[in-house]
PABA-294669 format. One record per residue: x, y, z of N, C-alpha, C in turn; chain. Coordinates in steps of 0.001 Angstrom, whole numbers, plus 500000, padded with zeros to 6 digits. Example, Ala and Ser with C-alpha at 12.3 -4.5 7.8 and 13.67 -1.06 7.14 Angstrom:
REM residues 2
NODE   n.px   n.py   n.pz  ca.px  ca.py  ca.pz   c.px   c.py   c.pz cadena
NODE 513190 494310 507800 512300 495500 507800 513200 496700 507800      A
NODE 512850 497750 507080 513670 498940 507140 512900 500030 507870      A
//
This chain:
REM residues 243
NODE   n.px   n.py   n.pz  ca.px  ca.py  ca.pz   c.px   c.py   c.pz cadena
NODE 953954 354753 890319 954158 356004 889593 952966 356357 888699      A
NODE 952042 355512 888395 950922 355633 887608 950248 356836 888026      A
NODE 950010 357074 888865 949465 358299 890160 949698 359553 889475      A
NODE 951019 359563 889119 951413 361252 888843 951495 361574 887589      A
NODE 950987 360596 886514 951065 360973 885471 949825 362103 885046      A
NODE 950275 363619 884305 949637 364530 884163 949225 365315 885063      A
NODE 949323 365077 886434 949196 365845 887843 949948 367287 887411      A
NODE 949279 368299 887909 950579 369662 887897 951133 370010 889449      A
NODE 952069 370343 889483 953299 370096 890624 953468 371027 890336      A
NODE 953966 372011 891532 954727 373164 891754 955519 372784 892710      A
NODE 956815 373181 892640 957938 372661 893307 958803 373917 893650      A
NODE 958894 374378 895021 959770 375699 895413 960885 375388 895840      A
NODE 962490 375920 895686 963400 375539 895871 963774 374642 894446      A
NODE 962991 375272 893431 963724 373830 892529 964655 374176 891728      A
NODE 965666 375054 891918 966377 375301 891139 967830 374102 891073      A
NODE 967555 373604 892092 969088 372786 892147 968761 371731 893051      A
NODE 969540 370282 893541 969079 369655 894651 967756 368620 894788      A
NODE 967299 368725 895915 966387 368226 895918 965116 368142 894988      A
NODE 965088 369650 895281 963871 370345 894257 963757 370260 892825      A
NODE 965300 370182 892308 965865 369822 890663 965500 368631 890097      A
NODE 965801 367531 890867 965831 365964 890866 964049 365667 891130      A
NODE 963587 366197 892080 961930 365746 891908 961275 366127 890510      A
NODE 961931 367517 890616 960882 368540 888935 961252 367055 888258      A
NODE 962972 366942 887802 962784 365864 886792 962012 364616 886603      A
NODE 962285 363700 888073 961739 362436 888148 959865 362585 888162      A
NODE 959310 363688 888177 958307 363933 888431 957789 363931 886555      A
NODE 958549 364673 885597 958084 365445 884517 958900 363978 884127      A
NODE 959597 363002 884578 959517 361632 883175 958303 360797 883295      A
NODE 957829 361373 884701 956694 359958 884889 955697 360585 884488      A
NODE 955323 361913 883197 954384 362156 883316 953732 363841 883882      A
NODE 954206 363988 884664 953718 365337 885628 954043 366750 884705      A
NODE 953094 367833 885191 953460 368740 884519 953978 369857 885364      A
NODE 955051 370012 885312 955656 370980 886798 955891 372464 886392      A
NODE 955656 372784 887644 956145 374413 887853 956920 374186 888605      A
NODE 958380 374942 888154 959354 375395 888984 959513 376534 889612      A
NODE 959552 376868 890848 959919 377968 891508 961220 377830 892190      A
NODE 961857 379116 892232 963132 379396 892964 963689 380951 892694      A
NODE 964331 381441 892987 964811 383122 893118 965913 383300 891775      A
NODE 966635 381733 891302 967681 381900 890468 966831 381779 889004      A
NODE 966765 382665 888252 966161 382324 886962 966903 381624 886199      A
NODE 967941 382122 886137 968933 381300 885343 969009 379408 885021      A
NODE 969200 379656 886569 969351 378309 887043 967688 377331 886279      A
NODE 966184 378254 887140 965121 377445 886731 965188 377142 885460      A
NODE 965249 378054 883904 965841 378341 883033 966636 376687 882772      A
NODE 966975 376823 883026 968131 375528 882466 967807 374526 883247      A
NODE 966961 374285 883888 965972 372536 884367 965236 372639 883629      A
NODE 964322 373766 883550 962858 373258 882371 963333 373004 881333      A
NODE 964765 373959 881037 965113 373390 879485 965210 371742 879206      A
NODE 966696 371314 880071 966629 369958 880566 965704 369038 880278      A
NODE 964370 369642 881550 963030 368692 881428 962156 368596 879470      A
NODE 962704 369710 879239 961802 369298 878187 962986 368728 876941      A
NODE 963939 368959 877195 964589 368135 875987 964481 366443 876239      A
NODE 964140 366242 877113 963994 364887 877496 962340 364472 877481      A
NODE 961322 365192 876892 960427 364851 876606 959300 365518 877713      A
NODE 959658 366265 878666 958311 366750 879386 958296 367498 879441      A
NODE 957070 368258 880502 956527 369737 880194 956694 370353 881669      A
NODE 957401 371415 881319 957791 372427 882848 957420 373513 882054      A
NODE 957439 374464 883175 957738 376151 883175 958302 376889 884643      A
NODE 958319 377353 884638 958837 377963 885844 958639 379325 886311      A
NODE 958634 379729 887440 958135 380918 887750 959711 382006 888734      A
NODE 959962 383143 888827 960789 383688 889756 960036 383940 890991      A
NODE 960253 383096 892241 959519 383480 893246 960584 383188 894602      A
NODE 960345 384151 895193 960784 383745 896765 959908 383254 897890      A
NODE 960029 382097 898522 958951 381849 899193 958632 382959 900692      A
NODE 959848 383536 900632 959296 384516 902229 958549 385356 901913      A
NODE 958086 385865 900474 956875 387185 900259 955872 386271 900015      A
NODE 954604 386351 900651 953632 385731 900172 952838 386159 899135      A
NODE 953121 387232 898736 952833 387750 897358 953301 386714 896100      A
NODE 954500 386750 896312 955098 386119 895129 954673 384570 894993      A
NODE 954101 384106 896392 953301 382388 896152 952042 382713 895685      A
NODE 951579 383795 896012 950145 383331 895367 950516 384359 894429      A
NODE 951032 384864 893266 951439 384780 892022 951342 383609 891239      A
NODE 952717 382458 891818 952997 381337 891540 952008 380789 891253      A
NODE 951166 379953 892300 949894 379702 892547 948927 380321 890996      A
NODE 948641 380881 891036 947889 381828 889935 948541 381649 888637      A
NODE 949552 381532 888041 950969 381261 887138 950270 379523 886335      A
NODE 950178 379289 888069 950376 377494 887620 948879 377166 887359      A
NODE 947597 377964 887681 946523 377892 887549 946030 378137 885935      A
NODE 946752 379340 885824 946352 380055 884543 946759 378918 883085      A
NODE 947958 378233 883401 948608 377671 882251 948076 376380 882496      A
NODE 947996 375457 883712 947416 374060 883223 945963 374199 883847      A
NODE 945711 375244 884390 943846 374798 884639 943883 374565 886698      A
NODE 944612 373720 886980 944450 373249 888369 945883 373282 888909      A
NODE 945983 372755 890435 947206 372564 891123 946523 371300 891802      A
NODE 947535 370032 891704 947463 368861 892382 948249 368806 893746      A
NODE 949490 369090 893229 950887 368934 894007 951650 370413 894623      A
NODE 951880 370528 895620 952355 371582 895833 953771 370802 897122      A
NODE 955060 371092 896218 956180 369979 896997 957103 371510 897827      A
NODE 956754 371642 899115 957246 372611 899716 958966 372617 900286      A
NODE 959878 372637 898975 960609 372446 899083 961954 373429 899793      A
NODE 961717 374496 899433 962864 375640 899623 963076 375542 901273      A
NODE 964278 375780 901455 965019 376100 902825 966380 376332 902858      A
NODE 966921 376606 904166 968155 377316 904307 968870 376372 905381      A
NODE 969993 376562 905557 970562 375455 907289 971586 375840 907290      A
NODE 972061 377473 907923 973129 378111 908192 973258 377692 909476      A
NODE 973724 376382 910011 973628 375960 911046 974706 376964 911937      A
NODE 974703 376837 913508 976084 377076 914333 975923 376732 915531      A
NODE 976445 376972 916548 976279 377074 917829 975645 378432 918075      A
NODE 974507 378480 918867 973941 379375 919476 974685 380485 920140      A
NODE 976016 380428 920722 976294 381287 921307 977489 382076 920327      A
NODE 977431 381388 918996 978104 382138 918107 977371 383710 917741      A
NODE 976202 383505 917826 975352 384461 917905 974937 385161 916909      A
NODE 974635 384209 915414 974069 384582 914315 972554 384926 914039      A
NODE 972082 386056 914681 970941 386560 915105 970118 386626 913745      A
NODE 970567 386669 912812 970230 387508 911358 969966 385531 910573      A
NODE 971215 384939 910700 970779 383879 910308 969415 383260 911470      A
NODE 969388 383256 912024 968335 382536 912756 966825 383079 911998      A
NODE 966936 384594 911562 966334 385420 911250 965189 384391 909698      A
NODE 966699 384370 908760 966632 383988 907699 966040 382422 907763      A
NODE 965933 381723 908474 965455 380390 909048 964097 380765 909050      A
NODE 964097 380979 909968 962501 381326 910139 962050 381913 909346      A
NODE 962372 382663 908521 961605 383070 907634 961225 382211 906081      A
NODE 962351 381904 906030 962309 380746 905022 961716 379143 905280      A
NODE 962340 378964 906280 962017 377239 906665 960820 377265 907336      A
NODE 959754 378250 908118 958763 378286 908204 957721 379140 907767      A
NODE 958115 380274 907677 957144 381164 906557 957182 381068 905609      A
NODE 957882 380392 904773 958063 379987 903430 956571 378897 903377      A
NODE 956927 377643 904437 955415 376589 903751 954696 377351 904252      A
NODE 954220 378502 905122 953334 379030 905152 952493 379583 904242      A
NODE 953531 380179 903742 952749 380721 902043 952506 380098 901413      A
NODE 953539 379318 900912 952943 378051 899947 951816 377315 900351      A
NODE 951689 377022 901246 950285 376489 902193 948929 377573 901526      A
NODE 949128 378528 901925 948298 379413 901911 947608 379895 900746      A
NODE 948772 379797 899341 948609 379933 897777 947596 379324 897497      A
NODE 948117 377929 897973 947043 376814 897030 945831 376267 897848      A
NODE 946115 376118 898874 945027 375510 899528 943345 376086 899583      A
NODE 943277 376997 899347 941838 377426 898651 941370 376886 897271      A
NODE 942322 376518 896364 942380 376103 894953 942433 374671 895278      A
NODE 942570 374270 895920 942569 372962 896426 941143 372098 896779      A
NODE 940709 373098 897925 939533 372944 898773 938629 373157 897457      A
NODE 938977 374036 896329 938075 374254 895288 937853 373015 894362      A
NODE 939061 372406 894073 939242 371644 893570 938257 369839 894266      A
NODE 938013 369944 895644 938058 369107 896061 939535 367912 896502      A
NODE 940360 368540 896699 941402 367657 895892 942575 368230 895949      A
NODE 943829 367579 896605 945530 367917 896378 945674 367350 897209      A
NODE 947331 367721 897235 948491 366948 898025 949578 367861 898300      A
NODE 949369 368191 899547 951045 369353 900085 952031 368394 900829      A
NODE 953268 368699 900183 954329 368042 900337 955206 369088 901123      A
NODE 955588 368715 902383 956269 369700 903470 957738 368862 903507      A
NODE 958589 369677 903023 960096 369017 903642 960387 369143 904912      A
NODE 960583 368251 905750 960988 369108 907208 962817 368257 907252      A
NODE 963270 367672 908225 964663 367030 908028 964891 365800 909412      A
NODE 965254 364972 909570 966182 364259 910762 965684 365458 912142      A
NODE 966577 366931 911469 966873 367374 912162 965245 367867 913199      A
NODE 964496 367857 912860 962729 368154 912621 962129 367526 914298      A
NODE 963053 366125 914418 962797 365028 915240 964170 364995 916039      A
NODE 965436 365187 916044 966186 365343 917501 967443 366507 917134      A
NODE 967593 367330 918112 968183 368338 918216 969472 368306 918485      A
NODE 970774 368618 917844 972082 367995 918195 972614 369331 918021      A
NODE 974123 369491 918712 974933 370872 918707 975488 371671 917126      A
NODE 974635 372718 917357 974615 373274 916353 973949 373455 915356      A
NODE 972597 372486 915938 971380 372679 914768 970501 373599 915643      A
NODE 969947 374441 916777 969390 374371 917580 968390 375440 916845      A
NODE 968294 376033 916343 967651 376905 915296 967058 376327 914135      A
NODE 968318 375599 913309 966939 374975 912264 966461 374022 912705      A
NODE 966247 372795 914146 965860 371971 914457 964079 372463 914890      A
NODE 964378 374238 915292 963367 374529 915457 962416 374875 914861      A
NODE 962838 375319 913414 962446 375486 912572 961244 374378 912096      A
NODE 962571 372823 912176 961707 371658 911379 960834 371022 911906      A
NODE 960738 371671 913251 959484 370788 914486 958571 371377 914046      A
NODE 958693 372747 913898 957585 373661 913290 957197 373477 911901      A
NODE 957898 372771 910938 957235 372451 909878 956158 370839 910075      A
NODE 956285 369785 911116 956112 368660 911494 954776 369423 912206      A
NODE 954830 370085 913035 953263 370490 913716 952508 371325 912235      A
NODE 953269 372213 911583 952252 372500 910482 951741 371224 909881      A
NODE 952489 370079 909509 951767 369619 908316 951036 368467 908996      A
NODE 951285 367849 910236 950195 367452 911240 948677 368184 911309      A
NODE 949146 369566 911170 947647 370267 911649 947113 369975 910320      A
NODE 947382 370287 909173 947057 370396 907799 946627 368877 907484      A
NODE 946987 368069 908424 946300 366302 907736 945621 366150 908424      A
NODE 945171 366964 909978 943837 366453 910855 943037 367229 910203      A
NODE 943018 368786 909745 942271 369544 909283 941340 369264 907819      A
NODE 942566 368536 906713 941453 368894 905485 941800 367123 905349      A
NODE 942236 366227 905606 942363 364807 904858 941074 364308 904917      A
NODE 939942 364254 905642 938640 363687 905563 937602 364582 905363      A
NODE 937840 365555 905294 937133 366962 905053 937240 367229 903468      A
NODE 937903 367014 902920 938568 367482 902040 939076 367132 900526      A
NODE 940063 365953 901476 940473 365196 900741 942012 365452 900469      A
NODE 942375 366723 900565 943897 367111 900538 944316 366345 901564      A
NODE 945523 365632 901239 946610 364900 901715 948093 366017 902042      A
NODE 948213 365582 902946 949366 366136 903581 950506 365308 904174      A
NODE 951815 365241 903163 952903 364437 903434 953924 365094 904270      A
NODE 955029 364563 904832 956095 364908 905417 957152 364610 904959      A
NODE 958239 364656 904303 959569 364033 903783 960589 364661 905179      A
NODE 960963 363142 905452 962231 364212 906635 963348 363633 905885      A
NODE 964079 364453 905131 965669 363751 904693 966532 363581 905612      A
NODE 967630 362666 905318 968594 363112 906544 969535 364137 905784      A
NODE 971248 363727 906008 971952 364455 905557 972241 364426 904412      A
NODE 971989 365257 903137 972031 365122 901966 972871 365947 901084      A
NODE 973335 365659 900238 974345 366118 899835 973765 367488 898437      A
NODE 973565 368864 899457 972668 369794 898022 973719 371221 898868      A
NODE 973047 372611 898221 973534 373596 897931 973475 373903 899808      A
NODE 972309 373267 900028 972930 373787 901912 973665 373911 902472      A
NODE 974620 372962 902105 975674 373275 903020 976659 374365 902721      A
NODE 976803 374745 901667 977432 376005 901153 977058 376899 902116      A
NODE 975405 376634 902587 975014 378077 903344 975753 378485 904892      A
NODE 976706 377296 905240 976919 376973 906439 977990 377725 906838      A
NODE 978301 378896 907845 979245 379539 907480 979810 379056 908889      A
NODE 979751 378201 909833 980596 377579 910746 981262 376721 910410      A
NODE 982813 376751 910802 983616 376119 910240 983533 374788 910935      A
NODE 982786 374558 911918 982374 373478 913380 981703 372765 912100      A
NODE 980624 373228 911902 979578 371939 910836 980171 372248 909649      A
NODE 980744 372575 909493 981266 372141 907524 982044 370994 907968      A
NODE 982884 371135 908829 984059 370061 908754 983236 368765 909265      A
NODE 982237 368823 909818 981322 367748 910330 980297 366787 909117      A
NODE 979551 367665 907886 979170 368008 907218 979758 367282 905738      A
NODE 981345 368046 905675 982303 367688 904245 982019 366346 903739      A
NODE 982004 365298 904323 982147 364328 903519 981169 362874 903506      A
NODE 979517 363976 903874 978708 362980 904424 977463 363305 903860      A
NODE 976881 362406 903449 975393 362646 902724 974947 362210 901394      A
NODE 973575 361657 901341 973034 360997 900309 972465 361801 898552      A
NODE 972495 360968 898103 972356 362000 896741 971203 362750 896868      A
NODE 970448 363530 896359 969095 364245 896531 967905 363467 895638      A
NODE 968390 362786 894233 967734 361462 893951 967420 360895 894838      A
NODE 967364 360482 895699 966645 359807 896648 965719 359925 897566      A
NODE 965894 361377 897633 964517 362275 898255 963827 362336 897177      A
NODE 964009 362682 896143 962899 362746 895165 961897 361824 894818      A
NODE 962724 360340 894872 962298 358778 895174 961215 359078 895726      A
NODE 961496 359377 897174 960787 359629 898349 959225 360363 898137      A
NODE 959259 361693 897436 958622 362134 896864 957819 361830 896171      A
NODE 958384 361088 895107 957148 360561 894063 956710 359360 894311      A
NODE 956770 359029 895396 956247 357610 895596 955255 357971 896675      A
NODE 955218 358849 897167 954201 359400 897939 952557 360029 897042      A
NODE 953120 360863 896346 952405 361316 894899 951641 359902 894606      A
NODE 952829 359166 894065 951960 358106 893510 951155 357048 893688      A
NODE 951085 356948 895636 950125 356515 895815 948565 357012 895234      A
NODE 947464 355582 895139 946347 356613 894992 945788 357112 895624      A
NODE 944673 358111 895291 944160 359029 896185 943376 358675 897567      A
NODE 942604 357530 897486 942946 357313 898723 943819 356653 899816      A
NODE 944989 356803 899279 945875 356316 900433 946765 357506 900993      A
NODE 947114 358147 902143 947648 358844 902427 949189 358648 902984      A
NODE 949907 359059 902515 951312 358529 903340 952017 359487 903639      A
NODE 951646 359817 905344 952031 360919 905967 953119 361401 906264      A
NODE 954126 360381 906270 955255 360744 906594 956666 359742 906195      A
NODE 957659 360208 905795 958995 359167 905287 959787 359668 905981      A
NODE 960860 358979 906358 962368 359386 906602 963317 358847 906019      A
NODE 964309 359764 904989 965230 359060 904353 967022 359311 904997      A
NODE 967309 358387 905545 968614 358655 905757 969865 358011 905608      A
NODE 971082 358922 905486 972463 357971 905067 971810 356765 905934      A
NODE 972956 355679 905163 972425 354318 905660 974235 354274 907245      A
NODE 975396 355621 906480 976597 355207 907558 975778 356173 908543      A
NODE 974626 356907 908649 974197 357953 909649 972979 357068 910474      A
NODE 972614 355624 910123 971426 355479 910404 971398 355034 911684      A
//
């Protein structure tokens, strides 16, 4: 954990979940985070959190599907600590179903989020990066990323497509560069996703299964905290009754 102390982190999706639990475990060891997510409220009441417990957040209102609003962010997190180290590409959606249910609009919202989302975020920082000499993009992809089962068949496609982005992004700048490019694949975890799930097929599949989001965050900062030259491209964390 020595690694991340004073690093600045921007973290999308962090209003709750995964993204909630890294900002924190990130801002005790040290880190100085930006929160992004669409709920102010919500960011609002983690940074508060983070700093009554002794660290330093702020947070920004951003959606990752406008790429406007990342390189805002980006610019936000520049202006107030100077640099961007960490950029933890967290936000996504998993309105899972069967394909022939025929949720055209959700498939819609997938793709736009679960892959144009790290697109932008990709895109924010990585010039500030290359400027820097220096960072680390953190791509969530899932289980689901690596085998395709009934009813994921959309966001599975999604997460292959986040696995070839952040592949291209570690042949491209890791020796060039120096930016490091991680992968976190969670398995089934227990956060606000599944709320998004409006098939009654995967909720009931879903209800009573999955690991805390502390543990992706684990995942997270232990990646961070390797040092800079060690790269650790990729984790998979999953239930241990799913493994």
């Amino acid at each position: 954990m020595e690694n991340i102390k004073d690093k600045v982190v921007i973290i999308t999706g962090a209003s709750s979940g995964i993204g909630e639990e890294t900002a924190k475990l990130l801002a005790l060891n040290g880190a100085k985070v930006v929160l992004a997510a669409r709920r102010e409220d919500r960011l609002r009441a983690v940074v508060n959190d983070i700093k009554q417990s002794g660290g330093e957040a702020a947070s920004v209102r951003a959606d990752v599907v406008s790429a406007e609003d990342m390189n805002s962010l980006a610019q936000f997190a520049l202006d107030k600590f100077g640099r961007i180290d960490v950029l933890v590409n967290n936000a996504g959606i998993m309105p899972n179903s069967r394909l022939d249910e025929l949720r055209v609009e959700e498939w819609e919202q997938m793709i736009d989020v679960n892959i144009k989302g790290v697109l932008h975020g990709i895109a924010a920082v990585l010039p500030i990066m290359r400027g820097q000499k220096s960072g680390h993009i953190i791509n969530l992809t899932s289980t689901a990323g690596y085998q395709v089962s009934p009813t994921s068949a959309v966001y599975s496609a999604t997460k292959f497509a986040v696995r070839a982005i952040s592949e291209g992004l570690r042949l491209e700048e890791s020796a060039t560069s120096g930016i490091r490019s991680t992968l976190v694949a969670p398995g089934l975890t227990q956060t606000e996703l599944f709320s998004s799930i409006a098939s009654p097929e995967v909720q009931a599949m879903v209800s009573n299964l999955g690991i805390a989001p502390a543990s992706i965050a684990r995942a997270i900062a232990y990646a961070i905290g390797e040092p800079d030259d060690t790269l650790v491209s990729e984790i998979m964390v999953r239930p241990t009754a799913l493994a």
